[in-house]
C-alpha positions in Angstrom: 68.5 115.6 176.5 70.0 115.7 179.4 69.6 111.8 179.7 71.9 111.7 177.0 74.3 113.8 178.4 74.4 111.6 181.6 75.0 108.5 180.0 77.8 109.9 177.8 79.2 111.0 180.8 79.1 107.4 182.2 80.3 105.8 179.4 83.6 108.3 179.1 84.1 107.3 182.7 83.5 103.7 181.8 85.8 104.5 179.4 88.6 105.8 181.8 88.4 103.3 183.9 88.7 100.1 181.5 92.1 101.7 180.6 93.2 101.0 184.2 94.0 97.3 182.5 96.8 98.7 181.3 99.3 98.0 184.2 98.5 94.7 184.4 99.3 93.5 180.6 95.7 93.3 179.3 95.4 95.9 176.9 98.6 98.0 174.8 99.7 101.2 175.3 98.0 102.1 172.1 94.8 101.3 173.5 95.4 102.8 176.5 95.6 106.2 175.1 92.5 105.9 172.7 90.4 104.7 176.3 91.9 108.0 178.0 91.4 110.3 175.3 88.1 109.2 173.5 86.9 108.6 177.6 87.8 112.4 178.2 86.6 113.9 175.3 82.9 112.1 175.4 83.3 113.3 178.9 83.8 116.5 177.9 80.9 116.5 175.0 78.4 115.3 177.8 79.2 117.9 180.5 78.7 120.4 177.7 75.3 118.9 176.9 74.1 119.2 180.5 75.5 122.6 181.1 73.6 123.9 178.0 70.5 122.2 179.8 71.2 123.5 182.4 71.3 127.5 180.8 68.0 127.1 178.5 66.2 126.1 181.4 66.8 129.4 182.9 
């Protein structure tokens, strides 16, 4: 489980940091907020998965 919750982490922060395209024309401002957001939030959901880990291990 909590190889899951690493690569979800990775792949939110692959996430953020494809959206740094933006300033250079490659991808819309639409996009741009889906890659921020979605990246965050599966951020989020994997940090939760490790801390909860993390706590039945104890």
């Amino acid at each position: 489980m909590g190889k899951v919750a690493w690569s979800l982490s990775v792949l939110g922060a692959l996430l953020i940091l494809s959206s740094a395209l933006y300033p250079f024309g490659v991808i819309t401002k639409n996009l741009f907020l889906i890659l921020i957001f979605s990246g965050a939030g599966i951020m989020f959901v994997g940090s939760m998965i490790r801390s909860l880990v993390i706590w039945r291990k104890k």
